[in-house]
VOPAGU-2260 file (C-alpha; in pm, 1 decimal, decimal comma):
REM VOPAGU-2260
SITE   aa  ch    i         X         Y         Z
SITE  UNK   A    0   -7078,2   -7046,4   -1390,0
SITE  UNK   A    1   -6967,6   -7334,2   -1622,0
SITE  UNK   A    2   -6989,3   -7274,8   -2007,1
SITE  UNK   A    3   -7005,0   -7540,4   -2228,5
SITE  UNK   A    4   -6807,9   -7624,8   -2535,5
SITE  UNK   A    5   -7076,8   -7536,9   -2768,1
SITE  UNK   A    6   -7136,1   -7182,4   -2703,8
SITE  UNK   A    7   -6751,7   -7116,0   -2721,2
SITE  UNK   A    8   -6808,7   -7207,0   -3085,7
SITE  UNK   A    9   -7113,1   -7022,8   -3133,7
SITE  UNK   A   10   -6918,0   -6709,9   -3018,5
SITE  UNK   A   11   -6567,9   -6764,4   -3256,9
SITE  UNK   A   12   -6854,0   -6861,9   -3580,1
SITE  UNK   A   13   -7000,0   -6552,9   -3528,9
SITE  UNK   A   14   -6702,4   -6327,8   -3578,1
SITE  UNK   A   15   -6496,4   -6324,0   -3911,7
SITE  UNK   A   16   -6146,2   -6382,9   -3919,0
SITE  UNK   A   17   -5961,0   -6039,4   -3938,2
SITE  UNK   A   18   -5601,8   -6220,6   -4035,8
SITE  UNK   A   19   -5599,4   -6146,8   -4392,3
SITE  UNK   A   20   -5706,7   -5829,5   -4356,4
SITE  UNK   A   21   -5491,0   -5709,1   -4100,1
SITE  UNK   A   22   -5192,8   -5856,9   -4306,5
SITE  UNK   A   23   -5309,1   -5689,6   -4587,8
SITE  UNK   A   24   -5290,3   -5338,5   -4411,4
SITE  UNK   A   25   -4972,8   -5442,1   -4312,8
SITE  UNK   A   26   -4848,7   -5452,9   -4624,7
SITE  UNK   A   27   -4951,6   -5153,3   -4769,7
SITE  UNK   A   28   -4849,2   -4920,3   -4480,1
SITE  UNK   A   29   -4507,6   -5111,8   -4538,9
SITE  UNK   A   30   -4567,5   -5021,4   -4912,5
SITE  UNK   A   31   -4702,9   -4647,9   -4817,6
SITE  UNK   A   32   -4392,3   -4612,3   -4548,0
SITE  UNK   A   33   -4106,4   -4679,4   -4777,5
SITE  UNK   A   34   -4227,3   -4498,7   -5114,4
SITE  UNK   A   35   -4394,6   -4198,0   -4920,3
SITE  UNK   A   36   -4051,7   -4092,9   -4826,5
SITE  UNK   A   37   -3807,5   -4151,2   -5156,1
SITE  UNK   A   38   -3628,0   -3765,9   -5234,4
SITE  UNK   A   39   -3581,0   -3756,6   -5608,9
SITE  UNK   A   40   -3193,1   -3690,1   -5690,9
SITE  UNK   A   41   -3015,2   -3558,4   -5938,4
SITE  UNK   A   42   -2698,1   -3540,0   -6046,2
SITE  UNK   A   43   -2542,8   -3189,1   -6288,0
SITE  UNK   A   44   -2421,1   -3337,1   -6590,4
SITE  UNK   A   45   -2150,3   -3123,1   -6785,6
SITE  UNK   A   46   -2257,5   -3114,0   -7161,9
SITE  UNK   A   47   -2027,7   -3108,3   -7438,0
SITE  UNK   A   48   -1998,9   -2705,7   -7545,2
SITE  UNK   A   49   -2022,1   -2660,5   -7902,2
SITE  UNK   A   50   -1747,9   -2459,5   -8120,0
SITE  UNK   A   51   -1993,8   -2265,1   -8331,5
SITE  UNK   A   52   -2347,2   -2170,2   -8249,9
SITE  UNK   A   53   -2486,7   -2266,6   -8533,0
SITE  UNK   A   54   -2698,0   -2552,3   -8560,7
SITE  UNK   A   55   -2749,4   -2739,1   -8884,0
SITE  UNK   A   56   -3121,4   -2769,2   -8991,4
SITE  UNK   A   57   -3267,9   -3057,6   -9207,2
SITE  UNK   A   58   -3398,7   -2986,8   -9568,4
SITE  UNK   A   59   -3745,4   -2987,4   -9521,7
SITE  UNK   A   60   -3863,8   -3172,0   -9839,7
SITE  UNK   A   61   -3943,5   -3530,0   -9736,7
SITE  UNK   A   62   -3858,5   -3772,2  -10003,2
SITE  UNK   A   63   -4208,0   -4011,3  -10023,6
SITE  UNK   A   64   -4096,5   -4380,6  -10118,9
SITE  UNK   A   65   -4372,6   -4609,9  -10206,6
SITE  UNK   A   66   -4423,6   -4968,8  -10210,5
SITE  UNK   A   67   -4739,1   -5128,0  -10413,6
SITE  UNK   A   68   -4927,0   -5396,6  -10418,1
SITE  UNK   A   69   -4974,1   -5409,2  -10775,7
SITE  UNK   A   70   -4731,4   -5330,8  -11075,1
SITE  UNK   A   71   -4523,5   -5155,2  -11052,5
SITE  UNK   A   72   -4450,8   -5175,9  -10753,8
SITE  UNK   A   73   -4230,2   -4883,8  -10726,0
SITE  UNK   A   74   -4302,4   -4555,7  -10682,8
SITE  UNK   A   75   -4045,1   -4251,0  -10585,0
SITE  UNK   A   76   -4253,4   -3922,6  -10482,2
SITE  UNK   A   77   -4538,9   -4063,5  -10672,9
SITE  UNK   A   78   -4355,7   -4146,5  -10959,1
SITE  UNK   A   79   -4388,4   -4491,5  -11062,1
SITE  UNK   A   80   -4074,4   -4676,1  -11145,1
SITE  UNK   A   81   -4120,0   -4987,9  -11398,3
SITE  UNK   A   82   -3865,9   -5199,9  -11256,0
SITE  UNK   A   83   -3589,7   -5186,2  -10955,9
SITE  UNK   A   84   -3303,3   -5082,7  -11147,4
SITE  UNK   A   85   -3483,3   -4785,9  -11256,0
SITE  UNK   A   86   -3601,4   -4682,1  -10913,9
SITE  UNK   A   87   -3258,4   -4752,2  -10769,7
């Protein structure tokens, strides 16, 4: 039987072109295949050994320095400070 041209390109209208979406699962079993099998390493690091066990704490009263918009603009734990060489 002889076709003619035109019902070859009924035929290749009708069905999508699969080319970017086969590349596109390409490239994420690519992606998939190389991260999927990454081991996490780690290396033992020697830390420094301290001479005494005892560990130095902080001082646990904050000191609160504030700035102002208005005057004075100092202020040292709430304490308002007329000008900078009294607050320094």
């Amino acid at each position: 039987m002889i076709t003619t041209g035109n019902n070859r390109w009924q035929d290749d209208e009708l069905s999508p072109d699969l080319t970017p979406l086969l590349d596109i699962i390409f490239i994420v079993m690519v992606f998939l295949l190389l991260t999927a099998s990454v081991k996490i390493k780690s290396l033992n690091v020697d830390l420094p050994q301290t001479e005494t066990q005892i560990l130095q704490t902080t001082s646990a009263d904050p000191i609160t320095i504030n700035l102002l918009a208005s005057e004075p603009h100092w202020a040292l734990d709430g304490n308002q400070q007329k000008s900078w060489e009294a607050f320094s």
